[in-house]
N, C-alpha and C positions, 0 to 999 in steps of 0.2 A: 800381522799389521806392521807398516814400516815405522812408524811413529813411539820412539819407545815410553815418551810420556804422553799420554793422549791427552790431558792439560797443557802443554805447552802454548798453544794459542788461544787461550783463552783471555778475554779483557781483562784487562789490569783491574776496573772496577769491581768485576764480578771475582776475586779471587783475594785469597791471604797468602801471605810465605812461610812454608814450614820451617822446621828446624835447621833444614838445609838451606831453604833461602828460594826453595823453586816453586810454585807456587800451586795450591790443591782450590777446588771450588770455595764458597763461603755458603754454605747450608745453612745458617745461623735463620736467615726469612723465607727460607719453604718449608723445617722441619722443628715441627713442636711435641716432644716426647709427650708433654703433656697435654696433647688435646688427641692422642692417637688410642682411640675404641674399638679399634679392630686389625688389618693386616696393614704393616709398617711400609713403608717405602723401601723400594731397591736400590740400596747404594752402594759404591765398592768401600772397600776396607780402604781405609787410611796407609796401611803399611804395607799393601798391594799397587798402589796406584801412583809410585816411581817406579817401581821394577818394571823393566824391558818388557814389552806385551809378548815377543817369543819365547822368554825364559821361563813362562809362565805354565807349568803342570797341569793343560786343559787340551781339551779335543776342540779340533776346528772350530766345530759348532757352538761349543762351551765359546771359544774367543768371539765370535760372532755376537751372539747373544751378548756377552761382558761389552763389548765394543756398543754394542747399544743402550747398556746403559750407560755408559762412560757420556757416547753422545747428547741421549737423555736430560743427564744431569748437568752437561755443557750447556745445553741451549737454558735451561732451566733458570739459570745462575747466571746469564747474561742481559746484557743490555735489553729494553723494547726496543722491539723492530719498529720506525719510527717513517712514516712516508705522508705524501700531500697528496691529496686525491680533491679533482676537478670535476665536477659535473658543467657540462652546458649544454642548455636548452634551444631548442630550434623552432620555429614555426614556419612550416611551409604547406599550403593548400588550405589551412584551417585545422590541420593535425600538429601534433606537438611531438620532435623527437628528441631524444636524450642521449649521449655519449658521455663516457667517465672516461679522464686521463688519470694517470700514476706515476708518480716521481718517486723515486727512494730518495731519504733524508738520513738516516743511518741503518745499516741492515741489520745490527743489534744481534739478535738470535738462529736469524733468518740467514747468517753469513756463507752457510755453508748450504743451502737451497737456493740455491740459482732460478730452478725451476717454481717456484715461488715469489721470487723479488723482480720478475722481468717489470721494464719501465714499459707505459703507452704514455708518453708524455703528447699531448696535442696542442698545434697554436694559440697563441695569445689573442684571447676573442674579448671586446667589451659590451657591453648591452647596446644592444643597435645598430651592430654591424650587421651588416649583408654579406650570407655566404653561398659562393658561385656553385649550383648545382651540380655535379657532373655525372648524372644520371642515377635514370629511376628505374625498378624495379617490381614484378609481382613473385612470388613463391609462395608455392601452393605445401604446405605440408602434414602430414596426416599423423597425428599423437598416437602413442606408442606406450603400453599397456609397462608399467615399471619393472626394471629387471628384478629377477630372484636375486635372493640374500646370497651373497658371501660369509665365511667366516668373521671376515671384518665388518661388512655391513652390519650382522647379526646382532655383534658386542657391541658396536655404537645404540642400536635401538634396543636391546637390553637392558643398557645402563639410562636411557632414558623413557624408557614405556612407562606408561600410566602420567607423562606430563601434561598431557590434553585434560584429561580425564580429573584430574587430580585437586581435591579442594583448598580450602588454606590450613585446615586443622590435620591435611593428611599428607607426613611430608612426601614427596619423591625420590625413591630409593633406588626405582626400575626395578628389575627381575636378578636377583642374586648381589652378589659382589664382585670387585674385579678379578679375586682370587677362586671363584667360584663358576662363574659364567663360562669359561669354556670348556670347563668338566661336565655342567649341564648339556651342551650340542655334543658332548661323548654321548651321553646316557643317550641323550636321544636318537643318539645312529644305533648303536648299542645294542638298544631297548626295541629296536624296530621302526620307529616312529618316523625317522627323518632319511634321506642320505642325500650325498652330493655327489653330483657329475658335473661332469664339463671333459675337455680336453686335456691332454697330458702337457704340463704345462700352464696352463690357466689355471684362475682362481676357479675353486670349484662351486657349484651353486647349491643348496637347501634346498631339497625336494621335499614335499608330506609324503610322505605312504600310505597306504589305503588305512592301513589299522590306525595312522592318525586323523585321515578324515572321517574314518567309525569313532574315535575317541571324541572327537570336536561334536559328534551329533547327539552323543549322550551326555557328555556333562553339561549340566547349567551354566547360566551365562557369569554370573557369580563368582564360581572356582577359576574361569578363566580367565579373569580382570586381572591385570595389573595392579590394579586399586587395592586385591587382597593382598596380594605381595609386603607392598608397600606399607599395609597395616598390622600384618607379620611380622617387618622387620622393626615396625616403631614398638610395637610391643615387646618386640627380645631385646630393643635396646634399653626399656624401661626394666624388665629384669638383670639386665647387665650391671644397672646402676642404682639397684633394688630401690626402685622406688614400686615395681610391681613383683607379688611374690607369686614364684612360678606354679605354685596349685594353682591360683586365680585365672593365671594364665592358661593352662593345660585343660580349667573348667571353662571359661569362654570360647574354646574350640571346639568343645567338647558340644555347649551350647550353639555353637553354627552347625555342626556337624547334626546334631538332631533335627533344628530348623529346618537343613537346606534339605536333608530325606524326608520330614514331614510336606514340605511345598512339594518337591516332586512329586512325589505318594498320591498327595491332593491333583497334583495337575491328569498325574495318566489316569486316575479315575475317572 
């Protein structure tokens, strides 16, 4: 990295000055020691983060990775990205169409995504102007079955599966933790169950394997909800904060687990 303090441009509002006078993030409103139940936040060291990013005793990848949090924690601790957005409405034939403009206001976070802050600013229209048509068009187009999951796509709908599904007494936790979920798409290559292809190069795509669509035909629909997850982890957090004592726990699994073979048992009969 050519940057030897990667806080250097950071806003004045989103930062403090150290001992030296140059100035480090202000984590004082994203990081509460006390309300953290589980895996902490990634942040760098205080007494790493003046030192020269080359001088630093890491493999490329190791600085790669560090650079991203650095990044992370910049945008994090910055301004909102702050813009005007325009909707106007049209009527023409007896249909009604719609167009959104975009102006930036202050880029705030957004400063260093370009690819994210482009303006479509459109003319100054009032209610009841007439706008000159300049032609119409038909296109015909035929929908397209959703692509397979990415690695990325994967973790986004992990972390929020069971939101649909989900009532008010049960909270949504999705499938795992952040620190946990992509150890779980190991197991599953791993274990047989999943792999990914695609192109050298490209993001690779989540296949099922056959021994996962034999797995999917024998378990009940029950083990496979999200909803159980979800009710998993409210219960390991009520043992975390003993308000539930983990025999009682170990015995209610104990009791689904006899249930869900008894209903099977009853159904192939």
């Amino acid at each position: 990295m050519e940057n030897a303090n990667l806080f250097s441009h950071l806003d004045v509002e989103s930062t403090f000055p150290n001992e030296a006078g140059r100035k480090l993030p202000d984590i004082t409103r994203l990081v509460n020691t006390k309300e953290v139940s589980g895996h902490t936040a990634l942040l760098p060291t205080k007494n790493k983060t003046l030192v020269d990013f080359d001088e630093l005793d890491l493999s490329d990848n190791a600085k790669k990775v560090l650079a991203l949090i650095y990044k992370n924690l910049e945008e994090a601790t910055s301004r909102p990205y702050r813009y005007e957005k325009t909707t106007v409405t049209l009527s023409y034939g007896g249909e009604l169409f719609t167009t959104t403009g975009v102006r930036n206001l202050e880029l705030g976070w957004k400063k260093n995504r370009a690819d994210e802050t482009v303006e479509h600013l459109l003319p100054v229209y009032h209610k009841g102007d007439r706008v000159p048509i300049k032609g119409v068009s038909i296109n015909k187009h035929q929908t397209e079955p959703p692509n397979r999951f990415t690695d990325g796509k994967l973790l986004e709908a992990m972390e929020t599966a069971g939101k649909e599904s989900a009532d008010q007494d049960t909270p949504c936790l999705g499938i795992g933790t952040s620190a946990t979920r992509a150890e779980i798409l190991e197991k599953l290559v791993s274990g047989g169950f999943a792999e990914r292809i695609g192109e050298d190069g490209e993001p690779k795509q989540f296949v099922p394997t056959e021994l996962a669509y034999l797995l999917d035909s024998v378990l009940p629909d029950s083990i496979k909800s999200a909803k159980l997850t979800a009710e998993l982890e409210a219960k390991l957090s009520e043992v975390e904060k003993e308000t539930l004592e983990p025999k009682d726990f170990l015995e209610q699994i104990k009791d689904y687990i006899r249930k869900t073979l008894s209903d099977e048992t009853e159904e192939v009969q």
